[in-house]
C-alpha positions as CSV (number, residue, x, y, z in Angstrom):
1,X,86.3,58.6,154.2
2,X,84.5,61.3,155.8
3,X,82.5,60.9,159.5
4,X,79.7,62.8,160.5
5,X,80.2,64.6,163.6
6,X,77.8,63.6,166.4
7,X,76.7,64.9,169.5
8,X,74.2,65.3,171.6
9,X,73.9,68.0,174.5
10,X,71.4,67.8,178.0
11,X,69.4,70.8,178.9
12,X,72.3,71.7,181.1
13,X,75.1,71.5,178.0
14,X,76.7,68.6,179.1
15,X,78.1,66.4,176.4
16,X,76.0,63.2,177.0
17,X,76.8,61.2,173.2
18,X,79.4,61.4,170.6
19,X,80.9,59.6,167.2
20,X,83.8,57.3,168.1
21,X,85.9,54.4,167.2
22,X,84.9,51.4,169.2
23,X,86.8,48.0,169.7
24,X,85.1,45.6,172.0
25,X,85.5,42.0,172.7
26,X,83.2,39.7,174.8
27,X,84.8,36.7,176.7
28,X,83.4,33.8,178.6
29,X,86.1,33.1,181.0
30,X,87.1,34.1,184.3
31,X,89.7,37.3,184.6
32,X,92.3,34.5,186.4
33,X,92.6,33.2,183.4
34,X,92.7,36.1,181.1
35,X,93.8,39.0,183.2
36,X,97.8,38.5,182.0
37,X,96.4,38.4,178.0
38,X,94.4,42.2,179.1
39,X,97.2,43.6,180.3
40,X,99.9,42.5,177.4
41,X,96.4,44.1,174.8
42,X,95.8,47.1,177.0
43,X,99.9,47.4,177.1
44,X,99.8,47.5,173.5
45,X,97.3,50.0,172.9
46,X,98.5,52.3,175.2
47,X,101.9,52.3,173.0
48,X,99.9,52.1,169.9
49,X,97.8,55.0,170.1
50,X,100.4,57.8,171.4
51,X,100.5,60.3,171.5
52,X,96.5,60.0,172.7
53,X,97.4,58.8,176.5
54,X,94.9,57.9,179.4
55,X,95.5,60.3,182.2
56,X,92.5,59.0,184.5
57,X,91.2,56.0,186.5
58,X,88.9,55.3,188.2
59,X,89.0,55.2,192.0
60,X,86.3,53.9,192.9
61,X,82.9,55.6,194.3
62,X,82.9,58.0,190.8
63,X,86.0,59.5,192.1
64,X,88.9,59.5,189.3
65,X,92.4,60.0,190.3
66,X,95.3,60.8,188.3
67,X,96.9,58.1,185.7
68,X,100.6,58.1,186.6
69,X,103.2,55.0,186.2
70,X,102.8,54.3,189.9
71,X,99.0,54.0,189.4
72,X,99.3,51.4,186.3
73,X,101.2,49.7,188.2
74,X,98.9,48.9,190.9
75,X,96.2,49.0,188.4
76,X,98.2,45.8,186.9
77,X,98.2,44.2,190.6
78,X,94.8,45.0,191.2
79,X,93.4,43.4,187.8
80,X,95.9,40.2,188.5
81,X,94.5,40.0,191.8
82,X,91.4,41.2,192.8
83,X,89.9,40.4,196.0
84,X,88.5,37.3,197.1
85,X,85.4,36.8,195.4
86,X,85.6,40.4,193.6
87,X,85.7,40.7,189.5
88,X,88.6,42.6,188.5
89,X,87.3,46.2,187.4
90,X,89.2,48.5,185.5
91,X,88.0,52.1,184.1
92,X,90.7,54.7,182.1
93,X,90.2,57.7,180.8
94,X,91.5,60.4,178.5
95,X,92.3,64.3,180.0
96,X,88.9,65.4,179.5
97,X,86.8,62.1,180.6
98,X,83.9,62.9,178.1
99,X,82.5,61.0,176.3
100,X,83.9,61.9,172.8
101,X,87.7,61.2,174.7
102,X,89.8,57.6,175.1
103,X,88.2,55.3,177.7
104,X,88.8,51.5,178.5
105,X,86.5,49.6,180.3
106,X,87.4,46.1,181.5
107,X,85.3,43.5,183.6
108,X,86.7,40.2,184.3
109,X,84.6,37.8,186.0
110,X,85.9,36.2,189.6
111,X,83.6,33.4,188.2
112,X,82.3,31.2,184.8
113,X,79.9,30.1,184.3
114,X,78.6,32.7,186.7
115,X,76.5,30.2,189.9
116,X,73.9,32.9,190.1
117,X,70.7,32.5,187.9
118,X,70.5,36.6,187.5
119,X,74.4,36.3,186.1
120,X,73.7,33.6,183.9
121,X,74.7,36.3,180.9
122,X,78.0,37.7,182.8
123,X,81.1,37.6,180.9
124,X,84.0,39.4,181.1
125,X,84.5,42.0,178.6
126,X,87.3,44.7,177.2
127,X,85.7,47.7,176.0
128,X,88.0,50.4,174.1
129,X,86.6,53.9,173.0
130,X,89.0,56.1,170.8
131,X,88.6,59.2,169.7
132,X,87.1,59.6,165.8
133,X,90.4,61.9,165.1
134,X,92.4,58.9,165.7
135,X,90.5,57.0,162.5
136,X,90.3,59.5,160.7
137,X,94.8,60.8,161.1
138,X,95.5,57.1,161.3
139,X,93.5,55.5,158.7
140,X,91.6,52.4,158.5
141,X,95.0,49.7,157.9
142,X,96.8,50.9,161.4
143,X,93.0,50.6,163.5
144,X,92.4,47.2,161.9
145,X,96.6,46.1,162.5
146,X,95.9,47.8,165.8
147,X,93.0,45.5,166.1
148,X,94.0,42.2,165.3
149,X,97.2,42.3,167.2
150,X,95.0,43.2,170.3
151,X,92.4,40.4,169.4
152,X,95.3,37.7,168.9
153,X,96.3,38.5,172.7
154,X,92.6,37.4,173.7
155,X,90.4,34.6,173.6
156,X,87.3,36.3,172.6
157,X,83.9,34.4,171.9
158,X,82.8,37.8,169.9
159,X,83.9,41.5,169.5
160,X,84.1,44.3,166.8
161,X,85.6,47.3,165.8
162,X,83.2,50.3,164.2
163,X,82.6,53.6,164.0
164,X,79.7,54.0,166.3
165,X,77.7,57.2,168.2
166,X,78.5,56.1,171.9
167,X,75.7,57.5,175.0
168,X,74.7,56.2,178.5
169,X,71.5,54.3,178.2
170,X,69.6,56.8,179.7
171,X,70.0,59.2,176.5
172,X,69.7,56.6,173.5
173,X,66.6,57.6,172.0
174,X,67.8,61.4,172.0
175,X,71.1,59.9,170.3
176,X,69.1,57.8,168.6
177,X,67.5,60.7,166.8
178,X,71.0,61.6,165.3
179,X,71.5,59.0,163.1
180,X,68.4,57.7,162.8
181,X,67.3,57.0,159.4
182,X,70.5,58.9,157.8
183,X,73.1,56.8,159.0
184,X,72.3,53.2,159.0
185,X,76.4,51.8,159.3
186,X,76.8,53.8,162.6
187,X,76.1,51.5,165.8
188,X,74.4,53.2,168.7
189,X,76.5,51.8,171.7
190,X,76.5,52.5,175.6
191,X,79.5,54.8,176.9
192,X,81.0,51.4,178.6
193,X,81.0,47.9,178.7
194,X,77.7,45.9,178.0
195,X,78.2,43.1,180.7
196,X,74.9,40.7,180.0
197,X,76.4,39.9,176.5
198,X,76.2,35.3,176.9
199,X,77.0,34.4,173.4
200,X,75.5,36.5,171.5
201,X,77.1,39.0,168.7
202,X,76.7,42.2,169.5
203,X,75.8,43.6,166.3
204,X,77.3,43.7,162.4
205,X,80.5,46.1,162.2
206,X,83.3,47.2,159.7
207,X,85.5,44.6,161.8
208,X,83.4,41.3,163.3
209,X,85.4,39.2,165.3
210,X,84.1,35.1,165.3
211,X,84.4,32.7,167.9
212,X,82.5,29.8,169.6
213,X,80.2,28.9,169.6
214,X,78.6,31.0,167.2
215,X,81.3,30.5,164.1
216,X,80.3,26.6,165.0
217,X,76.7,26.8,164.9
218,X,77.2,28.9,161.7
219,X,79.2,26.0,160.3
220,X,82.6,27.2,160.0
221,X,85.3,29.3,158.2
222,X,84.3,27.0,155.0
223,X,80.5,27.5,155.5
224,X,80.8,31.4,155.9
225,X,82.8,31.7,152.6
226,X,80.4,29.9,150.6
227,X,77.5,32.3,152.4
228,X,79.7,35.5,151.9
229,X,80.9,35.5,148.7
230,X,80.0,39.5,148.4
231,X,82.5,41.5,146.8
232,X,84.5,43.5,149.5
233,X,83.6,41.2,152.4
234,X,87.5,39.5,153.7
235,X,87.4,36.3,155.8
236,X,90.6,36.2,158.0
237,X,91.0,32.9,159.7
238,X,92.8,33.6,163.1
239,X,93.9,30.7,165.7
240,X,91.8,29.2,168.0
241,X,88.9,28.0,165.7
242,X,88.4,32.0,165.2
243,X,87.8,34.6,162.4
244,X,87.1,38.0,161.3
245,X,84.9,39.1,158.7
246,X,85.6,42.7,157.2
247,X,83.2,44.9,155.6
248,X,85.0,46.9,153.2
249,X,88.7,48.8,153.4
250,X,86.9,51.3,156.1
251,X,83.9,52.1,158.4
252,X,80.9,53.2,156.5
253,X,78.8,55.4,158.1
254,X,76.3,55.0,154.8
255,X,74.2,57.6,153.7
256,X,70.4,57.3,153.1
257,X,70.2,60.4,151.1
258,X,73.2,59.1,148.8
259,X,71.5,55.7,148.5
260,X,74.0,53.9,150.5
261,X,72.2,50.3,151.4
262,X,75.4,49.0,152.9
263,X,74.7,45.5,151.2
264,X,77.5,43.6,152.9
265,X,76.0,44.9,156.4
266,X,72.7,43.1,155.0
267,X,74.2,40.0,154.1
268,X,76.0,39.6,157.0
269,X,73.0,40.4,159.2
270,X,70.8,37.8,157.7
271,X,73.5,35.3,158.2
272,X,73.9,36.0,161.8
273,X,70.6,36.7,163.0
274,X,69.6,34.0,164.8
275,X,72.8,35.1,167.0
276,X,72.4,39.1,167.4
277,X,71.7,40.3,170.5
278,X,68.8,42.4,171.5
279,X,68.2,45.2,173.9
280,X,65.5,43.8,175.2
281,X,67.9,41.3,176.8
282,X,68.8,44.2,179.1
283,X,66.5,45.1,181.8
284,X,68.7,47.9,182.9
285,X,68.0,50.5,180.5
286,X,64.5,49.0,178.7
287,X,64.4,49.2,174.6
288,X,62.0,51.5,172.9
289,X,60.1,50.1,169.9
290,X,62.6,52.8,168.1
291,X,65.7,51.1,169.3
292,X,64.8,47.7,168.3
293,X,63.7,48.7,164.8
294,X,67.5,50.3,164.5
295,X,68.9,47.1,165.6
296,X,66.7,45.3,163.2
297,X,68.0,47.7,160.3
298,X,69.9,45.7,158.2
299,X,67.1,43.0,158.5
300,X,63.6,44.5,158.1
């Protein structure tokens, strides 16, 4: 499989969105409880993916200071035990900390169900951005083995893995403009961690992972094979009343021009769209009529 190469420059040249593999999970618990189960997944990847190797974190106050073994390990301290009242905050980066490099992005709430009405959507999230060289030299098996062996580590309510064009919010509808209609399989995403996700999915991906309440409300395993009997679509039950649903062997970037409709996108979005989240949701970075119509792709 071949990946278009995206990016998007400011007037200045600065790199401001690029293509990259994406593996995000969304969890509605506090980081107490899930801050051992991060560190075992983030341990994992960081072994997995060499020789690709985070040299930055971050400081706090956008400074980023060097990534050596003393640092993880009061990174691992600091995401165990974060001050009183504080979520646990953790930002790494690759050498060149653009946006087309490694990042990982973890929130984990001091508190859930968050007491504050404005929070109401909080939940903690891991948010993992490789590089598309790493697909493309590893191929699609090691990401998705690479992928469920971090998602059996964490008690995820949603997440997915996809090849997606990654921007801060302030540049989507410039980003927007690069795959936008040619590439309907690749998922426009923010260059960290959307924090306001509640229950919702965020999005349909080569890789969707299922919890509750959704994979309830949806009827279960048995219910979503008798609704996704498309050829090429895999239903992998995991533990934990959990599942993932893969479309095809690989990412598919699709291709207007080439007729590419992506029909097991479709069928999944219609199944799940009473659940999808919108970017309206958000009232940090506010949706263009263009952005929703993308997110409504697979639907309209």
């Amino acid at each position: 499989m071949r990946y278009p190469r995206l990016r998007q420059h400011n007037q200045h040249g600065g790199l401001v969105a690029s293509d990259a593999l994406l593996m995000c999970f969304y969890m509605q618990h506090p980081n107490k409880r899930i801050a051992p189960a991060i560190l075992r997944a983030l341990q994992t990847i960081r072994e997995r993916i060499h020789p690709y190797q985070f040299a930055w974190y971050d400081a706090g106050e956008g400074q980023a200071e060097p990534l050596d073994d003393f640092a993880w390990e009061q990174l691992h301290m600091r995401t165990l035990n974060p001050e009183p009242g504080m979520s646990a905050y953790l930002i790494l980066d690759g050498p060149s900390t653009k946006v087309d490099d490694l990042r990982v992005h973890y929130r984990g709430l001091d508190v859930w169900p968050s007491p504050w009405p404005e929070q109401k959507d909080g939940v903690s999230v891991l948010y993992v951005r490789l590089p598309t060289e790493f697909l493309v030299e590893r191929g699609a098996d090691e990401v998705r083995a690479l992928a469920l062996d971090v998602a059996a580590e964490l008690p995820f309510n949603s997440g997915y893995v996809d090849f997606a064009l990654c921007s801060d919010g302030w540049h989507f509808d410039e980003a927007l403009k690069l795959i936008r209609p040619p590439y309907p399989g690749v998922h426009l995403a923010p260059s960290s961690a959307n924090l306001r996700m509640n229950t919702w999915v965020d999005g349909v991906h080569w890789m969707n992972f299922l919890g509750e309440p959704v994979l309830g409300k949806l009827g279960g395993v048995s219910s979503l094979r008798a609704h996704l009997g498309f050829p090429g679509i895999i239903l992998q039950e995991m533990s934990g009343d959990r599942v993932l649903i893969t479309l095809g062997a690989q990412p598919e970037a699709g291709d207007v021009e080439a007729g590419q409709a992506l029909p097991r996108h479709r069928a999944l979005a219609r199944l799940l769209d009473p659940y999808l989240y919108r970017s309206d949701m958000d009232d940090l970075y506010p949706a263009t009529e263009d952005l929703l119509r993308w997110e409504r792709r697979f639907l309209d």
